[in-house]
N, C-alpha and C positions, 0 to 999 in steps of 0.2 A: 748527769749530776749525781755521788756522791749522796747517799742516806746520810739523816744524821749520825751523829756518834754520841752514843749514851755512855758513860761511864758509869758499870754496876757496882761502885765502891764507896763506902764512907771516905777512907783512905783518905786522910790530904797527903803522904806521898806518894800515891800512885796520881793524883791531879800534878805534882810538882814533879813527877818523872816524867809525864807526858811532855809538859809547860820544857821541859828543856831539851825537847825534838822539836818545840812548835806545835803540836797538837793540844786543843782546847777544845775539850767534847761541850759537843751543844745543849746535853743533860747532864744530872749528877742524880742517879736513882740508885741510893742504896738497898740492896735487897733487906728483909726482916726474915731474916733465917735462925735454926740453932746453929751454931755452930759447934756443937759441943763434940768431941769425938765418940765413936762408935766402941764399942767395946773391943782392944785388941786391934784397933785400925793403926793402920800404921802414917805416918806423916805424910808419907806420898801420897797416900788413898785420900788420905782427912782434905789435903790441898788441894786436891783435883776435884772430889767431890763439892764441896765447897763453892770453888768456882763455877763448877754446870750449875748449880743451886743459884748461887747470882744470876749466872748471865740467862738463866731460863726465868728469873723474877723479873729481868729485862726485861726478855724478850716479850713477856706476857703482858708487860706495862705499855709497850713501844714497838708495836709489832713490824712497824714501818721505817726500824732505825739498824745499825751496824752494835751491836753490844759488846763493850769490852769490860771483863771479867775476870780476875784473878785472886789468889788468896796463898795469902805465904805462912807457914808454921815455924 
């Protein structure tokens, strides 16, 4: 069986891109992070860091679950 799937996002379009593969994660735990950028960081880094920041506020929440995680600039 299949962990659940937490979705680490406020995002209501990343729930509505899911929703049009079929997938409806069984949580919605937005992380409470900064998100503010780093001095000099550049987009790419700001995005990636970002998302290890959610999906590690997951994983922390929901240690028993599949976390999905992303953040667009």
């Amino acid at each position: 069986m299949a962990p659940p799937l937490v979705l680490a996002s406020a995002s209501p379009r990343r729930r509505d891109l899911l929703a049009q593969i079929g997938i409806v994660p069984d949580a919605v735990l937005p992380a409470e992070i900064d998100e503010s950028p780093l001095k000099d960081e550049r987009p790419e880094n700001l995005a990636r860091r970002l998302a290890r920041a959610k999906a590690a506020s997951g994983e922390a929440l929901r240690p028993d679950a599949a976390v999905l995680a992303a953040d667009t600039v």
